[in-house]
C-alpha positions as CSV (number, residue, x, y, z in Angstrom):
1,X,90.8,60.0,101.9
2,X,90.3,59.6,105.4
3,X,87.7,62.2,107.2
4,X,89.1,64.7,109.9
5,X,87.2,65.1,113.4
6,X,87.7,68.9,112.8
7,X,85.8,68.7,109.2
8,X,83.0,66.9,110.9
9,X,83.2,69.5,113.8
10,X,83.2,72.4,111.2
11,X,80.4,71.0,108.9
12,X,77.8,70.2,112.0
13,X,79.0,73.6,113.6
14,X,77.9,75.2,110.8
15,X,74.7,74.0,110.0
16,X,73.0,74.4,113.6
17,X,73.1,75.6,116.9
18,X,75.2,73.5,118.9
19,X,75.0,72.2,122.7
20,X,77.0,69.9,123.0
21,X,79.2,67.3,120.4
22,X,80.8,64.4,120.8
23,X,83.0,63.0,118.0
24,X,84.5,59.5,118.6
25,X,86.4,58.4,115.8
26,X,86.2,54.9,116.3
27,X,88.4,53.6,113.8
28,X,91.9,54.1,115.9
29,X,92.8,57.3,114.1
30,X,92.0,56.3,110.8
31,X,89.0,58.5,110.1
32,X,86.9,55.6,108.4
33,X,84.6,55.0,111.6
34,X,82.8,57.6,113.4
35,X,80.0,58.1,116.6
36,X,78.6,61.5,117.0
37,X,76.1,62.4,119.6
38,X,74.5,65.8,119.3
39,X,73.0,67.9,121.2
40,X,70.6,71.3,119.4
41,X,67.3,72.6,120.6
42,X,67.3,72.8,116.4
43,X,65.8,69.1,117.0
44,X,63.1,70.4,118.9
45,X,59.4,69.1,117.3
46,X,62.0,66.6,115.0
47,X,61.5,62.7,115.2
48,X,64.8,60.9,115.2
49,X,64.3,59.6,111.9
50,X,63.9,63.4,110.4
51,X,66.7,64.5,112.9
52,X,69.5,61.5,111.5
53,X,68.0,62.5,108.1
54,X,69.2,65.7,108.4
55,X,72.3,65.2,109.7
56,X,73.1,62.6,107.0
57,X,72.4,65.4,104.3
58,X,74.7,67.9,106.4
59,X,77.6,65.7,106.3
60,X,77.1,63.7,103.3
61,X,80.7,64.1,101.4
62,X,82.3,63.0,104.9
63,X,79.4,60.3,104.8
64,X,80.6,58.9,101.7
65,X,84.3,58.5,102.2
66,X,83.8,56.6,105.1
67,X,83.5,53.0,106.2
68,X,80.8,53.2,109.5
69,X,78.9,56.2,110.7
70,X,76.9,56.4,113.6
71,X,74.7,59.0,115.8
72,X,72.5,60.0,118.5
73,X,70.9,63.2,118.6
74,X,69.5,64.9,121.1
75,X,67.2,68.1,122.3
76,X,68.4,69.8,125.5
77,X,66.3,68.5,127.7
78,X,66.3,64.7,126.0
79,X,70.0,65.1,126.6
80,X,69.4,66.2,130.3
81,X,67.0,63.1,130.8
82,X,69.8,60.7,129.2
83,X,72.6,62.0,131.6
84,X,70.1,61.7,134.6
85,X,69.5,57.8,133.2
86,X,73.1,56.8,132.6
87,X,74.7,58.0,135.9
């Protein structure tokens, strides 16, 4: 059963404070393939293994139905420093 962009929404929504989300579901609407970047001061004092850890656990029945997942998580200010690098 394909995954929803709203369920993942709902599920990371509801487990922390959110910033900022981006879901791409990169599987041309099939729900099988997704990106997510986060942003959540709750990954403040969090290495990115511990902080992908977590979000694994948080989303681990959508994990399991589908084919790819990805993610980038980010604090505030991380975020802030990535914007400042990519434009």
């Amino acid at each position: 059963m394909p995954v929803s962009l709203s369920d993942l929404e709902a599920a990371i929504r509801n487990a922390i404070p959110v910033a900022h989300l981006e879901i791409d579901d990169q599987s041309s609407g099939c729900g099988e393939n997704y990106a997510v970047l986060i942003v959540s001061e709750a990954f403040e004092g969090k290495s990115t293994l511990a902080r992908h850890r977590f979000i694994n656990e948080v989303l681990k029945a959508q994990i399991a139905q589908m084919h790819a997942f990805s993610q980038k998580t980010f604090t505030p200010k991380q975020y802030e420093a990535y914007l400042q690098k990519s434009s």
